[in-house]
C-alpha positions as CSV (number, residue, x, y, z in Angstrom):
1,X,-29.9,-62.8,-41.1
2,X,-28.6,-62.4,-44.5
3,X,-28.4,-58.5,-43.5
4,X,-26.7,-59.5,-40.4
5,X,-24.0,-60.7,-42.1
6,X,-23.4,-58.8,-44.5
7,X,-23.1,-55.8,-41.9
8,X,-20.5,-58.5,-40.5
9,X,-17.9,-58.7,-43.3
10,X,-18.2,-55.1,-44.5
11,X,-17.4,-51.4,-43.5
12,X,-14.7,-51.2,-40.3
13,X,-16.2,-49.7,-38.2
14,X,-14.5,-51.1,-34.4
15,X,-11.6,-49.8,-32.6
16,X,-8.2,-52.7,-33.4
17,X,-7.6,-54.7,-30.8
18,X,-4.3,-55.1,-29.4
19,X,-3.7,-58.3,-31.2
20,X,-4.2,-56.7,-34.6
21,X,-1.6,-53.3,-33.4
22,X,0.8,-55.8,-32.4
23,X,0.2,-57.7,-35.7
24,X,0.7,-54.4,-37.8
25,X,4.1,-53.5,-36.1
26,X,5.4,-57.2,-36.5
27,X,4.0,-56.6,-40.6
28,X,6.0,-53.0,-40.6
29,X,2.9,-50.9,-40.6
30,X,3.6,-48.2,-38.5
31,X,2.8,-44.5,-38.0
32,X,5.2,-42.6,-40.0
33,X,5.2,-39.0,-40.9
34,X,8.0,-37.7,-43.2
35,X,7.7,-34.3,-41.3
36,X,8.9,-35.5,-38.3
37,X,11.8,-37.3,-39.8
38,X,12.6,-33.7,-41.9
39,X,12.3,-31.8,-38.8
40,X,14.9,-34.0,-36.8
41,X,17.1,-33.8,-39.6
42,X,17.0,-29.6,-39.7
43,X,17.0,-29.2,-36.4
44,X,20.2,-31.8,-36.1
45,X,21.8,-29.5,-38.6
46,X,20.9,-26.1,-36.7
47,X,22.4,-27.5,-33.5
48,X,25.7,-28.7,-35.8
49,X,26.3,-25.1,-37.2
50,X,25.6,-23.7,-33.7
51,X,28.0,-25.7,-31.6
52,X,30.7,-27.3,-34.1
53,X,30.4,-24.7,-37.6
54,X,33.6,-22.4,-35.6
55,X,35.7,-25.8,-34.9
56,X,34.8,-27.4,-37.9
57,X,36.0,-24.0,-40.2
58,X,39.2,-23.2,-38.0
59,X,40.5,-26.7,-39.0
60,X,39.6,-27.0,-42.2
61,X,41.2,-23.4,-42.6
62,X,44.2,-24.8,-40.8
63,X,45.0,-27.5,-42.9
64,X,43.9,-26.1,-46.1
65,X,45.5,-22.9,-45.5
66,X,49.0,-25.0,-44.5
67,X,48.4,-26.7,-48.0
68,X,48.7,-23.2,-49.5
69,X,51.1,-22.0,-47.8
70,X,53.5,-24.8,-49.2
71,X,51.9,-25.7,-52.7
72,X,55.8,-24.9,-53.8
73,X,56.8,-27.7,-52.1
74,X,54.6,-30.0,-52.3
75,X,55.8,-33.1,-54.5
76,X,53.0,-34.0,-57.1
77,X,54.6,-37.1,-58.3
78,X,54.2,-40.9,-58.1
79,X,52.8,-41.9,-55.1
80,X,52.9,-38.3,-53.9
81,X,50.0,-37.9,-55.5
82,X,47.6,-40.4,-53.4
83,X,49.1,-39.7,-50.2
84,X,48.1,-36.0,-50.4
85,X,44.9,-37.1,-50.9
86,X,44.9,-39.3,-48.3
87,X,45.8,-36.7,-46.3
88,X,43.5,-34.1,-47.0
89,X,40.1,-37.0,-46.7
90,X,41.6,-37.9,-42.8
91,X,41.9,-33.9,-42.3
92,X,38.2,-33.6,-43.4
93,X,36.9,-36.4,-42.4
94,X,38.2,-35.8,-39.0
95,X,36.6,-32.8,-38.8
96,X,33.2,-33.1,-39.7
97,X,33.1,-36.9,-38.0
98,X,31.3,-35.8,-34.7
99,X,29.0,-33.3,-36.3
100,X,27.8,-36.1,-39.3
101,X,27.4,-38.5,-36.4
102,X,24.7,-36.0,-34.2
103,X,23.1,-36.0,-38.1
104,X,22.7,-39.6,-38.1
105,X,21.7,-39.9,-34.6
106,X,18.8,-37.0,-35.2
107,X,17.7,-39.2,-38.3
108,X,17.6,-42.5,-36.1
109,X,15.6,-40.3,-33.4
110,X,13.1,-38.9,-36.1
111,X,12.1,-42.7,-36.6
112,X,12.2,-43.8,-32.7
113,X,10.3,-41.3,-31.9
114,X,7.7,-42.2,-34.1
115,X,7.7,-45.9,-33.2
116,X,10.0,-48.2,-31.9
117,X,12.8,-50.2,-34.2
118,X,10.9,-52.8,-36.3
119,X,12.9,-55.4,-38.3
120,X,10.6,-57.0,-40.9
121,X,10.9,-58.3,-44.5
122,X,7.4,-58.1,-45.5
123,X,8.1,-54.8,-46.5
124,X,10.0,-55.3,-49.0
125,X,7.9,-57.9,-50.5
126,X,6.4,-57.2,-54.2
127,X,3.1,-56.4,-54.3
128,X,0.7,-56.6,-57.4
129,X,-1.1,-53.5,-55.9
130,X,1.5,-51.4,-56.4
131,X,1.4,-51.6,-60.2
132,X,-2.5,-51.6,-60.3
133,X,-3.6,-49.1,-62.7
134,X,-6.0,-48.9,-60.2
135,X,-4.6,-48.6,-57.1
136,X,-2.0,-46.2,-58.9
137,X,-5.0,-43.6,-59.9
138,X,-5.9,-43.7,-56.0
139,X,-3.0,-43.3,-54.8
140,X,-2.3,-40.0,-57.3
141,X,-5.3,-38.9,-56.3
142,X,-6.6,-40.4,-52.6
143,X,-6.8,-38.7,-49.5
144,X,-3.0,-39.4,-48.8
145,X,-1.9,-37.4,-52.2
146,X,-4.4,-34.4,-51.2
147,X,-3.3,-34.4,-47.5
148,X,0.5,-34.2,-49.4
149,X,-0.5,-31.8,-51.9
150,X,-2.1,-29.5,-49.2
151,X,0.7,-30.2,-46.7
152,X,3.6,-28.9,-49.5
153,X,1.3,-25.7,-50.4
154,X,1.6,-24.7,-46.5
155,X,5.0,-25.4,-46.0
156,X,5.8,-23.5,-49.0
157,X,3.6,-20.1,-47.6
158,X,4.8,-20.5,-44.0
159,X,8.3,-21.4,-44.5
160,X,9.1,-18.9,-47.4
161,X,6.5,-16.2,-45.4
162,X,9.1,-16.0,-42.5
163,X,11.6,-16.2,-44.5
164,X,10.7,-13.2,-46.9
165,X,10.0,-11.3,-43.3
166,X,13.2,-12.4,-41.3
167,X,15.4,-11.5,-44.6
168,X,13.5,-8.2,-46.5
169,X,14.8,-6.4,-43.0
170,X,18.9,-7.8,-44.0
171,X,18.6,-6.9,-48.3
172,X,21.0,-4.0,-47.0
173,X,23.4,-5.6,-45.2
174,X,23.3,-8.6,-47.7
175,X,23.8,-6.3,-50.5
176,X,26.8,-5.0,-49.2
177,X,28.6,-8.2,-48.8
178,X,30.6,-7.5,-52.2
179,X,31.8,-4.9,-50.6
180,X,33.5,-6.0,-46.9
181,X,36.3,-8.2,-46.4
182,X,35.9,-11.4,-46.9
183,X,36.7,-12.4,-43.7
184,X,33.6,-10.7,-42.2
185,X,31.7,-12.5,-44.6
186,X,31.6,-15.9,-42.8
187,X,30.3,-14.6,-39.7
188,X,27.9,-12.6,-41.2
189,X,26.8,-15.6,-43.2
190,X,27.1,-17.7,-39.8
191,X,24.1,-15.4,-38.7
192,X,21.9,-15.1,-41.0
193,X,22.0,-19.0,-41.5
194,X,21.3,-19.3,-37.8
195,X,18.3,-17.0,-37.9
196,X,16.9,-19.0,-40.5
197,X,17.3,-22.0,-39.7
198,X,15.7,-21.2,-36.3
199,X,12.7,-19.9,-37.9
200,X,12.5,-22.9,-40.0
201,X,13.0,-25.4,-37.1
202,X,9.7,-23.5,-35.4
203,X,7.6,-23.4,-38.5
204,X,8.4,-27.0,-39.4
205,X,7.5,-28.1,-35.8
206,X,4.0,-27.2,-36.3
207,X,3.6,-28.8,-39.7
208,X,5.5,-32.3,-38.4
209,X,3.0,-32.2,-35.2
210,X,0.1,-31.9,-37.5
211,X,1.6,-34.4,-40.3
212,X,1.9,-36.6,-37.4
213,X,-1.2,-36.5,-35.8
214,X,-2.9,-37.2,-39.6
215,X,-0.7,-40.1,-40.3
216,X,-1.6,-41.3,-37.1
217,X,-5.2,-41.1,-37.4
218,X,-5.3,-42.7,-41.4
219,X,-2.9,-45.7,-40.0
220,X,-5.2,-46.1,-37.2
221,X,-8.6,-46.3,-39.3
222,X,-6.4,-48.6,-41.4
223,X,-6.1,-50.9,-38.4
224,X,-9.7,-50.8,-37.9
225,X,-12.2,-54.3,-38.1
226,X,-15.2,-55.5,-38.6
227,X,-17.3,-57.2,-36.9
228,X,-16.6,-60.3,-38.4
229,X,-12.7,-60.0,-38.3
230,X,-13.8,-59.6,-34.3
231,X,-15.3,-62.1,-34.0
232,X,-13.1,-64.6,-35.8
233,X,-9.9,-63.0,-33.4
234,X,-12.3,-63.8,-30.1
235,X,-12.3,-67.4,-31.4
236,X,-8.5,-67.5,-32.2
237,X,-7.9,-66.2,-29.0
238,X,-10.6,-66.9,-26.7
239,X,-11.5,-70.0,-28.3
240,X,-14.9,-71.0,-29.8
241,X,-17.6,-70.6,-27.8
242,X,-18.9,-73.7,-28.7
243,X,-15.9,-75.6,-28.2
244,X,-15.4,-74.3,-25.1
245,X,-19.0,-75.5,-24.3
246,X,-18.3,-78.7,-25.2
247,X,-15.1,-78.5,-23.3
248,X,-16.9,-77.7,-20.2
249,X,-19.7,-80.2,-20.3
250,X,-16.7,-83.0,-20.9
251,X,-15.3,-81.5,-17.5
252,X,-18.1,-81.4,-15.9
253,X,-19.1,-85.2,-17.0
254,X,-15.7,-86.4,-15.5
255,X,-16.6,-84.7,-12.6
256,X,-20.2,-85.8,-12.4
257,X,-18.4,-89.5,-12.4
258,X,-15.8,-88.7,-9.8
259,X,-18.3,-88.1,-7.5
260,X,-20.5,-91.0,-8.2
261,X,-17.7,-93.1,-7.9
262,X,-16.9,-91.6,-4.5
263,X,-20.4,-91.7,-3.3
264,X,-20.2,-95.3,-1.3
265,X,-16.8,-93.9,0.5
266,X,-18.9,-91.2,2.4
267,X,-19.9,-91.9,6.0
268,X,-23.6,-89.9,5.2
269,X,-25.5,-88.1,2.9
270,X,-27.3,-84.9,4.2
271,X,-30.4,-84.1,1.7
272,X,-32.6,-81.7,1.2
273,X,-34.6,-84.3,0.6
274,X,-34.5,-84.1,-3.1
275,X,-33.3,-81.0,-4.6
276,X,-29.9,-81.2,-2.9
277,X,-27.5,-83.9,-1.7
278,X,-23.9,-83.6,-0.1
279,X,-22.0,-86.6,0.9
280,X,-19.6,-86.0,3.6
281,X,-16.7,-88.5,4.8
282,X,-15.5,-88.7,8.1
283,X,-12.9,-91.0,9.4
284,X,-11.5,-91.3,13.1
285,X,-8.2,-88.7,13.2
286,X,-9.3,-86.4,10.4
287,X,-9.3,-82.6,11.6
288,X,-13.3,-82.5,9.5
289,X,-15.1,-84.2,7.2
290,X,-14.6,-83.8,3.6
291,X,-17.3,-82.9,0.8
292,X,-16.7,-86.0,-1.5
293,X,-19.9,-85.6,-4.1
294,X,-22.9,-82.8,-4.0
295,X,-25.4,-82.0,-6.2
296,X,-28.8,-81.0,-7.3
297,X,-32.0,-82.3,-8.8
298,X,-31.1,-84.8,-11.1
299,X,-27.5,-85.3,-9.3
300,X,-29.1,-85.2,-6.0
301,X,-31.2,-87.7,-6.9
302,X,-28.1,-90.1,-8.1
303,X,-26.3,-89.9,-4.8
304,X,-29.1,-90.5,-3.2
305,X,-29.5,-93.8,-5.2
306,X,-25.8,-94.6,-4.9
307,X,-25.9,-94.0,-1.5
308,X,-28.9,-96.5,-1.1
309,X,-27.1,-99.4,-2.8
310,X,-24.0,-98.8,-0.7
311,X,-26.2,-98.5,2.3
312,X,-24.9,-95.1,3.0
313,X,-27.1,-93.4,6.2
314,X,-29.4,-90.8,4.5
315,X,-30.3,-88.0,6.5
316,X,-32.8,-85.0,5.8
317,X,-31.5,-81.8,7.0
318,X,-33.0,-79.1,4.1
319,X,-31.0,-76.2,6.1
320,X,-27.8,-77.7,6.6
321,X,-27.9,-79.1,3.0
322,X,-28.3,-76.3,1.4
323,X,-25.4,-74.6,3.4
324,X,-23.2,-77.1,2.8
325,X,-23.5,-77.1,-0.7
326,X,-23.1,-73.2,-1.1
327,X,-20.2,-73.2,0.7
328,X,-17.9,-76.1,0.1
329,X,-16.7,-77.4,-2.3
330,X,-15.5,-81.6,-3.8
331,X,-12.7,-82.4,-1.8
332,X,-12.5,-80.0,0.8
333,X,-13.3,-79.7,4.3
334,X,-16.3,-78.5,5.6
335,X,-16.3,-74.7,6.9
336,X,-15.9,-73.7,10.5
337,X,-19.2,-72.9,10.5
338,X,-20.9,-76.0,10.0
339,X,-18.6,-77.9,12.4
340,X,-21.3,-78.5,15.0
341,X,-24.2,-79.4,12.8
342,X,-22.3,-81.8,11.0
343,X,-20.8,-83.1,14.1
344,X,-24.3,-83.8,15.0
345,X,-25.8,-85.8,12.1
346,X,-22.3,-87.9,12.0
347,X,-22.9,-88.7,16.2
348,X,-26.4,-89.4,15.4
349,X,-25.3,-91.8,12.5
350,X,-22.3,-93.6,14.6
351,X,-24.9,-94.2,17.2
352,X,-27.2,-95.9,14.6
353,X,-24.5,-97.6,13.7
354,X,-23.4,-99.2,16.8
355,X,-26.9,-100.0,17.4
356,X,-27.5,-101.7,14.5
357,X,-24.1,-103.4,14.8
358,X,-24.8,-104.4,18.7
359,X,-25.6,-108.5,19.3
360,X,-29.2,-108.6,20.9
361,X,-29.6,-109.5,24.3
362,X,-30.8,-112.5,25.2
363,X,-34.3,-112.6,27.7
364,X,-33.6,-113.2,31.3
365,X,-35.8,-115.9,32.1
């Protein structure tokens, strides 16, 4: 037994339930892999300087250039001073809004994507663990910082292998860039950023889907239980199995009662003789007569006795009593079925009744 339990309260070795999932998310312990969040962000920025880079220089050069074009007379004094300032951050501002919004809203989706928005505190709750020597040394050195350590050597040999192949082809072209205009160089530059970004985006794709797929798999053996921990949620949830027996002997005392106490309303009891009893009430006007107490054995035997004392007519019918009791229940008419049986044994039982009830004749002399 000893053995038993200790299997009980040590290594996790069953699947969370959902209560514990739903408990992690409410604690903020969710999946979350950096990658995923990185890629979002990179790829937010590719689709920027693909759709908004052209816009985004043709104003700035507008304004900047119109700046230029009239440093002469532009005052520098005073207030002057400010205002120009002013005027240059609403000119800027203005034209990188949109594009800093789709970065923010690729951020937000590199997090949603993951798991949905959690507001929790306990987060940000110190935590003695965290400056454990200890815990400190395992976290340097765990399964997490190997899986980091691993993760930043392959980015590094993917991410600079396509680049060294996408760019050794360009050294040319790159080299000559002291020697265009430097108008052509932004284009140019426009380009090559592009094609590297692009590659980027695909390489990183593959290392956040496989980032992912790791943090997912250490968060969910953090989640696992033991069999203890399974048992103690069953009983917070399901209740305690002995409680519940207790529960449902209590019910099924009151009920016991209920039907004792009905017992001397019935108009008969139909036994088996002994191992079942079901006492039926029938009153003139009523569509069938109503199961009000059944039993067996021990039960059987009290309506039997409570029929007695209430002189309640008895009657053996083993087939019919059995039927009855498998098929109705307390307080409920009797099936369809049984109609013309029962109609039977209560005809037989008003007939005793009248005869019993009848004045004797007197002797014709």
């Amino acid at each position: 037994m000893a053995d038993d339990d200790n299997a009980d309260s040590g290594d996790k070795t069953e699947d969370p339930s959902q209560k514990r999932l739903d408990e992690a998310l409410k604690r903020g312990d969710v999946v979350k892999s950096q990658e995923v969040n990185t890629w979002f962000i990179v790829a937010g920025a590719t689709l920027v300087l693909m759709t908004f880079s052209g816009g985004m220089s043709t104003e700035l050069a507008v304004t900047l250039r119109g700046f230029l074009a009239n440093a002469s007379t532009i005052s520098m004094d005073g207030p002057a001073l400010p205002h120009l300032f002013q005027k240059i951050g609403v000119e800027v501002v203005a034209a990188v809004a949109v594009p800093f919004l789709l970065l923010m809203l690729a951020a937000l989706g590199g997090n949603l994507i993951q798991h949905k928005l959690v507001w929790s505190l306990e987060v940000l709750a110190p935590k003695f663990s965290k400056i454990s020597p200890a815990a400190g040394f395992k976290r340097l050195f765990g399964k997490q910082a190997l899986a980091s350590f691993a993760k930043g050597i392959v980015k590094l040999v993917l991410v600079g292998g396509v680049l060294t192949a996408l760019m050794w082809p360009e050294r040319a072209r790159i080299m000559a860039l002291e020697r265009i205009d430097p108008a052509a160089i932004l284009p140019l530059a426009k380009t090559l950023a592009l094609k590297l970004l692009g590659a980027v985006v695909a390489m990183m794709a593959i290392v956040a889907i496989a980032d992912y797929l790791f943090q997912y798999q250490q968060w969910y053996e953090r989640q696992k239980m033991s069999l203890r921990e399974l048992k103690e949620e069953f009983k917070q949830t399901e209740g305690d199995p002995a409680i519940k027996g207790k529960i449902r002997q209590m019910r099924q005392n009151r009920q016991r009662k209920r039907m004792i106490a009905a017992v001397p309303k019935a108009s008969v009891v139909i036994t088996n003789p002994t191992h079942y009893a079901v006492a039926l009430r029938y009153e003139r006007g009523m569509e069938a007569p109503i199961c009000v107490a059944k039993g067996v054995e021990a039960l059987a035997l009290k309506i039997r006795e409570v029929a007695g004392e209430h002189s309640i007519p008895i009657v053996e019918n083993p087939p019919l009593a059995r039927a009855l009791h498998a098929t109705v229940e307390v307080d409920q008419t009797i099936p369809v079925e049984h109609y013309k049986a029962v109609a039977e044994v209560i005809g037989y039982v008003m007939r005793l009744r009248r005869a019993v009830s009848r004045p004797p004749q007197k002797a014709a002399h």
